[in-house]
C-alpha positions in Angstrom: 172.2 118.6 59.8 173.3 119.0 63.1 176.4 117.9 64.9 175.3 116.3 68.2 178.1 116.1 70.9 178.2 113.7 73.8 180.0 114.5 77.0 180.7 111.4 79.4 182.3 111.5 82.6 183.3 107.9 83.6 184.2 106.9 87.3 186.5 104.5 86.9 187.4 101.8 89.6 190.2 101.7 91.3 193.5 100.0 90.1 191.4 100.0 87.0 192.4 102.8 84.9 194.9 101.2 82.3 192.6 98.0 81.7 189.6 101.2 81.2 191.7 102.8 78.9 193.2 100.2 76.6 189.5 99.3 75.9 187.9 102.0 75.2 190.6 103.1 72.9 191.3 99.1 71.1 187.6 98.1 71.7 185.6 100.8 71.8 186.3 103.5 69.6 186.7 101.5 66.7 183.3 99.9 66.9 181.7 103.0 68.0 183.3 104.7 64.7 182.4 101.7 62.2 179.8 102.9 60.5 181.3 106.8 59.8 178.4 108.7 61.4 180.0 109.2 65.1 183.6 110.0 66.0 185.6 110.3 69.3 187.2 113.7 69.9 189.0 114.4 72.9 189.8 111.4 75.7 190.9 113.4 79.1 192.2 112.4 82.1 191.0 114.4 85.4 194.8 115.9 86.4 195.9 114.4 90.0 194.8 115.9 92.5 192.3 118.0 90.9 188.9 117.0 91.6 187.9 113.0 92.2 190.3 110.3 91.4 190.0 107.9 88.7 188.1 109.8 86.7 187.9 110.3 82.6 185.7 112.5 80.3 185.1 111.9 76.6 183.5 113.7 74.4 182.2 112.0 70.9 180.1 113.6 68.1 177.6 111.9 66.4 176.2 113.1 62.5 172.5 114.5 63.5 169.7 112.7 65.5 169.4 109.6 63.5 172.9 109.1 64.0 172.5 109.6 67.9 169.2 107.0 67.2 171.3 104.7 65.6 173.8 104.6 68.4 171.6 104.4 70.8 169.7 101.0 69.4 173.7 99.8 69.0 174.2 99.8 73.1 170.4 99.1 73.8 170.2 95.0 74.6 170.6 93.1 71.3 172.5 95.6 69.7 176.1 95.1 68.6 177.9 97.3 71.5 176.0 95.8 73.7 178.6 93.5 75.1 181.3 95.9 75.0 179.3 98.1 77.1 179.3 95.2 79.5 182.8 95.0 79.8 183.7 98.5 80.0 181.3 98.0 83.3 183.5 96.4 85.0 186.3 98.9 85.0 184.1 101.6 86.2 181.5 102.2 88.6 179.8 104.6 86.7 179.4 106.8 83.3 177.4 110.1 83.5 176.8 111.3 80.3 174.9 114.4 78.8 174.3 115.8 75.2 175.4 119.0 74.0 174.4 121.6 71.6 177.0 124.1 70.0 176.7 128.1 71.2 175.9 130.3 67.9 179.6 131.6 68.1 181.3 128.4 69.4 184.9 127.8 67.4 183.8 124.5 67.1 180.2 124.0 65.5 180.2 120.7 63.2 182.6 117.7 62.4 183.2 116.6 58.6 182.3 112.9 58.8 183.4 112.5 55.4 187.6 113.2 56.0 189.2 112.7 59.3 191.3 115.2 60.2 195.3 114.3 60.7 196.6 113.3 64.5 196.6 116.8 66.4 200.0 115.7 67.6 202.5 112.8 67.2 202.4 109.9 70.1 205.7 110.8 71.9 204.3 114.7 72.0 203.4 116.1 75.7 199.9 115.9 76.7 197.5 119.1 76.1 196.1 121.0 78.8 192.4 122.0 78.6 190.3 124.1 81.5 187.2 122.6 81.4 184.2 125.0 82.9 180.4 124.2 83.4 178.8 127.3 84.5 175.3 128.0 85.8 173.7 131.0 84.5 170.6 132.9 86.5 167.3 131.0 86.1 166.2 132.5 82.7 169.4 134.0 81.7 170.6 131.2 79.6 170.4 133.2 75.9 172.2 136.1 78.0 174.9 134.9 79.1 175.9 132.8 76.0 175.8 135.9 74.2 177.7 138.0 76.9 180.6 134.5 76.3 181.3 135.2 73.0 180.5 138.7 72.7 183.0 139.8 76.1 184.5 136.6 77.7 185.8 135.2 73.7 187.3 138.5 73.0 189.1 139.1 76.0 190.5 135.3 75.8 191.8 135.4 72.5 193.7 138.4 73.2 195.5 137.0 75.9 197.5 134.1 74.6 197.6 132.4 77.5 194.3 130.1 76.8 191.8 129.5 73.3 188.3 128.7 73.6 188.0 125.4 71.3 184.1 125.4 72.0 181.6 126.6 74.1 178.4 124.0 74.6 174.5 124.2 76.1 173.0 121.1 78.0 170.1 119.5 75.2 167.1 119.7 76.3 166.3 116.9 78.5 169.3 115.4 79.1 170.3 117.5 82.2 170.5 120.9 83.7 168.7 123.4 81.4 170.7 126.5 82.8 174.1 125.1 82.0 177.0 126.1 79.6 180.5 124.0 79.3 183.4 126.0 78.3 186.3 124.1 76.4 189.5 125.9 76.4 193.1 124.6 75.4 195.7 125.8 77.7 198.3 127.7 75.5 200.9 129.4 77.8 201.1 126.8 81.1 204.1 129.1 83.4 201.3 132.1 82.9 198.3 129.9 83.2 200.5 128.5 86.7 200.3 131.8 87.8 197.0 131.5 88.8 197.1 128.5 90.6 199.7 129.6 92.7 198.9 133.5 93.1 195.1 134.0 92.4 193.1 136.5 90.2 194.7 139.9 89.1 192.5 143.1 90.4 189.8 143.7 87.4 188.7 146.3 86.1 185.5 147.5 84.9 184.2 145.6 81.6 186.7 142.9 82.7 185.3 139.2 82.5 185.4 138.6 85.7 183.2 141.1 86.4 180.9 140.9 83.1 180.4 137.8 84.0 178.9 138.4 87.7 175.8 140.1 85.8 175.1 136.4 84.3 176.3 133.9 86.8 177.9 133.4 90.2 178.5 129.7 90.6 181.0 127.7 88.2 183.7 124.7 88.5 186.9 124.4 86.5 188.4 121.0 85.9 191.9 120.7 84.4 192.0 117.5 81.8 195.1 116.3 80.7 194.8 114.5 77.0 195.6 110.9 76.7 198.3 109.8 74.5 195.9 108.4 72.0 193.2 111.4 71.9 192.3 111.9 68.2 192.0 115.6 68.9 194.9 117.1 71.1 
């Protein structure tokens, strides 16, 4: 059975973001996790001054279809997270969320609903660093340019040290751009990964990435997340 993930991005209001968060993680999560069939993975703040303010993405995996089905008749009116859906409106103007589908060669493929997995790191530990990409491949180069990402770009990542790959996702059918992938990588070395913020791209060479990756795509946007405290997966 399939491991469904769902990727939100929630706008929060401002002055708004610590009553957000205390919910979602007192509230929320454990009601969303009661019955063992979905589980929240990573919570992320959007780092300052980054992209837009007061923004947070989750993303939570649910066990197959009729666990997404399930879920969905929970937050639909009458179900039992109905009301806390309610509230977590009005610390946020808006939630945008998509479902995604594992790549072939993604790290990270399926969750074990049956054990959870101990705390990634202790509560007084630093937050994690991710690079979070959604890239646009050429209209009908979708199947190319997921293989080109784990047959060139995983390769070359893992041999650098400096960032890992934790998963690589497609858009589901019908829940938003067809000819999109989202790249999660885990910052391992931040004074290298500084470098380039602060002095740009190194000259490539051929069979490089950066130019692979022009054959497949030519548009892209990198956020950079910073874990909460209370993430379940650092």
């Amino acid at each position: 059975m399939a491991t469904i993930f769902l990727h939100e991005t929630h706008e929060i209001s401002g002055g708004r973001m610590h009553e957000f968060e205390a919910r979602f993680r007192d509230r929320w999560l454990p009601a969303l996790e009661r019955d063992g069939d979905a589980r929240l993975l990573w919570f992320w703040h959007l780092t300052h001054g980054t992209g837009a303010s007061y923004q947070t993405v989750s993303i939570t995996a649910f066990d197959g279809w009729n666990a997404w089905e399930r879920h969905v008749e929970r937050v639909r009116e009458g179900g039992d997270l109905r009301p806390l859906t309610r509230d977590l409106a009005a610390d946020r103007r808006e939630v945008t969320g998509k479902l995604l589908l594992p790549t072939p060669w993604s790290p990270l493929r399926a969750i074990d609903f049956r054990t959870r997995p101990a705390p990634a790191k202790s509560p007084a530990a630093k937050p994690t660093m991710h690079l979070h990409d959604t890239c646009w491949p050429f209209p009908g180069g979708l199947d190319a340019y997921v293989d080109a990402l784990g047959s060139v770009f995983y390769p070359q990542v893992r041999g650098t040290k400096m960032i890992d790959v934790e998963a690589c996702w497609t858009t589901c059918p019908g829940t938003g751009k067809f000819h999109e992938v989202l790249l999660l990588q885990r910052i391992l070395d931040w004074e290298r990964f500084s470098h380039l913020l602060t002095d740009g791209e190194s000259t490539t060479r051929r069979g490089d990435w950066m130019e692979e990756g022009l054959k497949h795509r030519d548009r892209w946007e990198s956020k950079l997340l910073r874990t909460a405290a209370w993430s379940p997966l650092g």
